[in-house]
C-alpha positions, 0 to 999 in steps of 0.5 A: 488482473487481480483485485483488491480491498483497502481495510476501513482502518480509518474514516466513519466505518472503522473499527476491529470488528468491521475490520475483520467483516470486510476481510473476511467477506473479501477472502469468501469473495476471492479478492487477491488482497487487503490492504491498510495504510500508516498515519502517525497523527493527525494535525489539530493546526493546518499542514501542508498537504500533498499537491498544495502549497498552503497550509490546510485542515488535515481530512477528518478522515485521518482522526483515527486510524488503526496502526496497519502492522498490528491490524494486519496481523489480527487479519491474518489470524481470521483468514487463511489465503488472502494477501495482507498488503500495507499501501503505504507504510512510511519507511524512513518513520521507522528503523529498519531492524525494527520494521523489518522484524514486524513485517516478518512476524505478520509473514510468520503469523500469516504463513507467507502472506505479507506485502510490504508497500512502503513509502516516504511520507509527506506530513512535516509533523510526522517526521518531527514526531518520529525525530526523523529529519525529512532530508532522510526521503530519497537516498535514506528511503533507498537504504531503507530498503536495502537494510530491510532486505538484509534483515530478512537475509541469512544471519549473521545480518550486517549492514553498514551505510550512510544513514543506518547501521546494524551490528553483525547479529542473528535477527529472527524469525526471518520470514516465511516468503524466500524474501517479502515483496516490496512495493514503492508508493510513488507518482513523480517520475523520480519516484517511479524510476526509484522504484523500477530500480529498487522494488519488486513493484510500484504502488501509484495513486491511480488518477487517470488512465492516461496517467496510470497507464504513463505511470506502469510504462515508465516504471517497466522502462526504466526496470528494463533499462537497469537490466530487470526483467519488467515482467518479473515486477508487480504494478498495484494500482491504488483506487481512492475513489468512491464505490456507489450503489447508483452509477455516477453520470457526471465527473466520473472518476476512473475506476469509481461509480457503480461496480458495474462502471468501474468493471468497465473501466477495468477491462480498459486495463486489461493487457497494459501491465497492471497486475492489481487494482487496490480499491479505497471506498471514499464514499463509504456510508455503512458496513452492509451497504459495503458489503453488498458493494464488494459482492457486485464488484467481485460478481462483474469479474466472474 
């Protein structure tokens, strides 16, 4: 099982040059992966946030975040072998040609490394900004993916469907990878059967193990049933827990508390189809502190 680091591309330690420390310091330390997320705005007024009804304050976290594209491609000028991963970007945000062109130019800056977690949003406010009706999730999201995959396909592209359309055209560079790999972010039961049909893995929220371990099985089930091969197809399991100095005694979170705690709760993985482990520190506090988090943890999997 592979590890990995969210980048702070938001929260109180974000900025470029602790951005660059962090991956750097993952790639000395031989983590498989850093990875960045997608946030157009953030709300002054409330929204309506995932798994509520009522409309509420948007985290203080999201009030400045660094665009993941872009930031992954000045990562990849400072790194030369870990993967650069976006857990999530907001697919259906975006037209496809011009996503597809981007993911391909951080494959070519970075020599082969990209991974193109997508998702499809939840923020009202996002999709009216994008001008992007959000009856588009679902069957867009599907197509989405589709006309990503033939832009990064022999020219002359071409693609004709329901939502998206490109012209018969030559659409270069194409990427280094024979064709990049495309997680889908998802926790509900129709999510993840999408994603079992149409990925090359699935990117859930890790809440419990119970719940994760659900998660990789219905994912790998389902791939089955569509006559994939479940062993081909990644499951990256995404950790917003916090990482802390001192083990945490009471209400643990799964995979959160000392790296000695959440090293633990990894070997419980082992063996159970989960190929990674993507960690976003929540209870970040300063740069070094960590920094020195990240050489523990990496140090209880040696």
């Amino acid at each position: 099982m592979d590890l990995g680091i969210g980048l702070p591309t938001a929260g109180p330690l974000a900025s470029p040059s602790a951005i660059v420390r962090v991956a750097m310091e993952a790639e000395r330390l031989e983590y498989a992966a850093v990875w960045t997320f997608e946030r157009l705005l953030r709300p002054v007024g409330n929204t309506i946030l995932p798994g509520s009804d009522e409309p509420q304050q948007t985290p203080e976290f999201y009030r400045c975040v660094y665009e993941p594209l872009v930031t992954l491609s000045h990562v990849a000028a400072v790194t030369s072998r870990i993967k650069l991963g976006t857990s999530v970007i907001n697919a259906v945000l975006h037209p496809p040609v011009v996503l597809a062109r981007r993911f391909a130019a951080l494959d070519q800056f970075s020599n082969g490394r990209a991974i193109a977690g997508l998702g499809q949003g939840w923020m009202r406010e996002e999709f009216q900004t994008a001008g992007v009706p959000a009856s588009r999730k679902g069957a867009g999201f599907e197509e989405a993916i589709a006309a990503l995959r033939a832009t990064w396909g022999p020219d002359p592209v071409s693609f004709d469907g329901r939502f998206y359309t490109i012209a018969p055209s030559q659409i270069s560079p194409k990427p280094v990878q024979d064709h990049i790999p495309i997680l889908v972010g998802a926790i509900t039961p129709k999510g993840i059967e999408r994603a079992a049909r149409v990925a090359d893995g699935l990117n859930p929220i890790a809440f419990s193990r119970e719940q994760l371990l659900g998660a990789a099985t219905l994912f790998h089930d389902t791939a089955e049933q569509n006559g994939r091969d479940p062993a081909t197809l990644a499951v990256v399991a995404r950790a917003n827990v916090p990482i802390t100095d001192e083990p945490i005694n009471h209400d643990r979170p799964f995979l959160g508390g000392s790296p000695e705690q959440i090293a633990g709760d990894l070997t419980t993985l082992d063996g159970k189809g989960i190929s990674h482990v993507l960690f976003a520190n929540d209870a970040s506090t300063d740069l070094e502190t960590e920094l020195t988090l990240l050489q523990r943890l990496a140090n209880t999997q040696r």
